[in-house]
C-alpha positions as CSV (number, residue, x, y, z in Angstrom):
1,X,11.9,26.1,-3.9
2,X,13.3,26.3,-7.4
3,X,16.6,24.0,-8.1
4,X,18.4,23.1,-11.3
5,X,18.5,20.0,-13.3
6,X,21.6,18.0,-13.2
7,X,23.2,15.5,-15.4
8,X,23.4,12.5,-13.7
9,X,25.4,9.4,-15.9
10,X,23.3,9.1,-19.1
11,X,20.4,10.6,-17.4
12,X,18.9,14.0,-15.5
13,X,18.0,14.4,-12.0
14,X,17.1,16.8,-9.2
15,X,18.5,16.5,-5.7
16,X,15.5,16.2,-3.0
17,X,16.8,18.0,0.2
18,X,17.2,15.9,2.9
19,X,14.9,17.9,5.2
20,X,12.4,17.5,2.7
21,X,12.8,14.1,2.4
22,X,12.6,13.4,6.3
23,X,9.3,15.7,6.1
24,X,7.9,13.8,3.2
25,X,9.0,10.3,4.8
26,X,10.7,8.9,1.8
27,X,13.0,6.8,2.1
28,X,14.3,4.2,-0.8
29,X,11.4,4.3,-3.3
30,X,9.3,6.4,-4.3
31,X,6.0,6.5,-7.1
32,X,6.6,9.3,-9.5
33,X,4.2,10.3,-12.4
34,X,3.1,13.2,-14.6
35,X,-0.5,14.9,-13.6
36,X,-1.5,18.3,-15.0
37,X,2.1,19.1,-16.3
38,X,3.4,18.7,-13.2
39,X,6.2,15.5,-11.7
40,X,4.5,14.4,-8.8
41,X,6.7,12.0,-6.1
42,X,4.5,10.0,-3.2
43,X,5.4,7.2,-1.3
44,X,5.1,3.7,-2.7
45,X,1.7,2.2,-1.6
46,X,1.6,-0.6,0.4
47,X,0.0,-3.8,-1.5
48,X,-3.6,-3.6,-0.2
49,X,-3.4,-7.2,1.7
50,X,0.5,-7.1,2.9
51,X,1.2,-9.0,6.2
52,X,-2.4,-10.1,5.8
53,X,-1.3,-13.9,5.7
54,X,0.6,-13.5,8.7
55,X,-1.7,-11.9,10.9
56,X,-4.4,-14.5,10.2
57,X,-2.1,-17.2,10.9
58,X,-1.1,-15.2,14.2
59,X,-5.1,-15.0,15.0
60,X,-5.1,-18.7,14.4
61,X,-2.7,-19.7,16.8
62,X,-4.5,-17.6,19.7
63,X,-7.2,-19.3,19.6
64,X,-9.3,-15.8,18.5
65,X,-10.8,-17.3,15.3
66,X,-13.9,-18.3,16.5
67,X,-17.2,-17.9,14.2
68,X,-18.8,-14.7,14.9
69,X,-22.2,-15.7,14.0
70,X,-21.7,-19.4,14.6
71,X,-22.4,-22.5,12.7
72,X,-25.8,-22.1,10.2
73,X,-26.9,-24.7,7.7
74,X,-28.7,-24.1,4.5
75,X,-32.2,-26.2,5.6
76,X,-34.2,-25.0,3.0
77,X,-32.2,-23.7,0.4
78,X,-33.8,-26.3,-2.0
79,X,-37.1,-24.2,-1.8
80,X,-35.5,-20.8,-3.4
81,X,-36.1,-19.9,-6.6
82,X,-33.0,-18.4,-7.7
């Protein structure tokens, strides 16, 4: 699809479809960079550990945080040469 470059207030844009948007799922933000010559537009990533705090606290209150392997001491440990 070729489309022209606009001036847009003190600045230069391209209008995205809205098709392609809805295909692309893009919706307020989006990651843009430069690779190879080319302007590439993704989705923002998600922060690796997002809602990660909540869903522990979640598991907590179910009762499903039991130890998997239970309870193991270090007896011993004194021995090891480290």
């Amino acid at each position: 699809m070729k489309t022209t470059i606009r001036k847009m207030g003190n600045s230069q844009g391209v209008l995205i479809p809205k098709p392609i948007l809805a295909q692309l799922g893009l919706e307020d933000e989006v990651d843009m960079e430069v690779e190879n010559d080319a302007l590439v537009i993704r989705r923002p990533q998600k922060a690796v550990r997002e809602g990660w705090a909540v869903a522990s606290k979640r598991v907590a209150e179910t009762g499903d945080d039991a130890l998997v392997m239970g309870e193991f001491g270090n007896a011993g440990d004194a021995e090891i040469t480290w």
